[in-house]
Every structure is written in C-alpha cells, then in structure tokens.
C-alpha beads as a LAMMPS data file, in Angstrom:
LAMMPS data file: protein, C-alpha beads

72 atoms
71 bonds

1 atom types
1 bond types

-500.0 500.0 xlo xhi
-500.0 500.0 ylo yhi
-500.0 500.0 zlo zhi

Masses

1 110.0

Atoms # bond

1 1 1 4.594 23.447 -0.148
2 1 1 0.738 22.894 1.394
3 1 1 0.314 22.348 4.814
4 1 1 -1.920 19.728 5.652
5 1 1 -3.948 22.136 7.913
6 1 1 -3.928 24.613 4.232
7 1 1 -5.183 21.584 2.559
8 1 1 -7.981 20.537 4.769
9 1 1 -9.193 24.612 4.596
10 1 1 -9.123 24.022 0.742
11 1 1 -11.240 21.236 0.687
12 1 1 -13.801 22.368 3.279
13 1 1 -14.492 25.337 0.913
14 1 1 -15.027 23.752 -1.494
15 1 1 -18.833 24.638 -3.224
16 1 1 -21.345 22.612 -1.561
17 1 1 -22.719 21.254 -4.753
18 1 1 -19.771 19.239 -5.324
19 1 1 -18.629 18.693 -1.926
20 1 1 -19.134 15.445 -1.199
21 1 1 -17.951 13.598 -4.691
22 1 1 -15.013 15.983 -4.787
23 1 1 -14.173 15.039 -1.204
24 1 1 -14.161 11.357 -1.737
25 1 1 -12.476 11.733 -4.837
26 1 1 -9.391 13.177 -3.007
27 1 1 -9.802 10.891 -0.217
28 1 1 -9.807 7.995 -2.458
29 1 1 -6.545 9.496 -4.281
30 1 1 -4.439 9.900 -0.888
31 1 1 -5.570 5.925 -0.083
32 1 1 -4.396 4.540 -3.369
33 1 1 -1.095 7.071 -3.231
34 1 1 -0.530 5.762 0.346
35 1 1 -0.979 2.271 -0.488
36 1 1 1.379 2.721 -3.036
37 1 1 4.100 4.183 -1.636
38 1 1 3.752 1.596 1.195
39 1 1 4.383 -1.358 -0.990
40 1 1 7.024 -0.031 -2.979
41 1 1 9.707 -1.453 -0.320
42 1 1 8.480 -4.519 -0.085
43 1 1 8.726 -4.853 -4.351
44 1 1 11.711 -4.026 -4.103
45 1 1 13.083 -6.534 -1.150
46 1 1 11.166 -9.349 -3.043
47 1 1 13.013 -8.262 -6.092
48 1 1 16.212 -8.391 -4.260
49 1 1 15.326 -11.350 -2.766
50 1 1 14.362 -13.208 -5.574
51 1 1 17.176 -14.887 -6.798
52 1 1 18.720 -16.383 -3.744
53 1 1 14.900 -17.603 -3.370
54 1 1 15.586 -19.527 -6.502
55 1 1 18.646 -20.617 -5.722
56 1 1 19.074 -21.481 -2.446
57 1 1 16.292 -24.339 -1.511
58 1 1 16.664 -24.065 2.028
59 1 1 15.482 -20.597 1.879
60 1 1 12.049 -21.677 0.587
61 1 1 12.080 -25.502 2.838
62 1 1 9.029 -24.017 4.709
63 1 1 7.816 -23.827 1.637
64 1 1 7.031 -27.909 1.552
65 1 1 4.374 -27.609 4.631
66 1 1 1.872 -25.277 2.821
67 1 1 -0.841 -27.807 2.294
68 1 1 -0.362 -29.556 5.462
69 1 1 -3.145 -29.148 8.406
70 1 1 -2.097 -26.785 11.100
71 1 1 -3.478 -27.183 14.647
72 1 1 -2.343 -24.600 17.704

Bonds

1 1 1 2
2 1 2 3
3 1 3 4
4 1 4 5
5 1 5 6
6 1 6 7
7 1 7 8
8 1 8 9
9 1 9 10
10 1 10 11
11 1 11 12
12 1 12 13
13 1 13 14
14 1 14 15
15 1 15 16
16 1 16 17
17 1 17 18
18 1 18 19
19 1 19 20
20 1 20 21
21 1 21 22
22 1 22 23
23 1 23 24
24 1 24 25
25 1 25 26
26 1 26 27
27 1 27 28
28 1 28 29
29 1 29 30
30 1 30 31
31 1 31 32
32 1 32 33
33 1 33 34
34 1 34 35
35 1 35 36
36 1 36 37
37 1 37 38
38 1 38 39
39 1 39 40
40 1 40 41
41 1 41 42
42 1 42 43
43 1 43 44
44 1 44 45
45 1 45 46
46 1 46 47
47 1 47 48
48 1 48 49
49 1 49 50
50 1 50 51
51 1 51 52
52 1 52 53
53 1 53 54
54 1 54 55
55 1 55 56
56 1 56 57
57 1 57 58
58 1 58 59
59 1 59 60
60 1 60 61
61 1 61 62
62 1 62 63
63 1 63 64
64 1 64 65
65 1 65 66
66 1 66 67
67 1 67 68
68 1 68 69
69 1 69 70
70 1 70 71
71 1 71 72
C-alpha cells in the first residue's frame, strides 16, 4: 500500500508537459472520492430513518414551521 508521502513523490515527477492537467485531474478524483465516502453515512441513517419519519408525525412536527418568518 502507497504512502501518501510515495504518492505526492509520484505526482511531482510527473513530466512537466502534463503536469498541471494530470495534477488536477487527481486532485479532482480524491475531492469527489472524499465527498463520497463522507455522505455515505448519512444515506444510510436517512434510509434507516425513513420509515419512522413516515410514520411517526411527531417526528417531522417541526416540519409545519418551514414557511414561517424567523427573526433572532
């Protein structure tokens, strides 16, 4: 398994004609793959969550304020 240290070595040698595209593609790829993983969880408790949502109205009475004015 790559270090992160082996990684970053990788991509700075890279050949400088590509550099820069290459770079941002694999910047762009960790984003979207950390992004990812990060909502994963919270699928899954919504999923879970779901039903009783349905079910139980006093779960979802806050629910009845959304389009009401809110001053602090």
């Amino acid at each position: 398994m790559m270090q992160a240290t082996d990684i970053i070595h990788d991509i700075i040698l890279l050949p400088v004609s590509q550099t820069n595209v290459e770079r941002m593609l694999i910047v762009e790829q960790i984003l979207r793959s950390t992004r990812h993983e990060e909502q994963l969880p919270l699928e899954k408790a919504a999923e879970c969550l779901y039903a009783d949502y349905c079910n139980d109205k006093e779960l979802a009475l806050f629910t009845q304020l959304d389009c009401e004015d809110f001053y602090a």
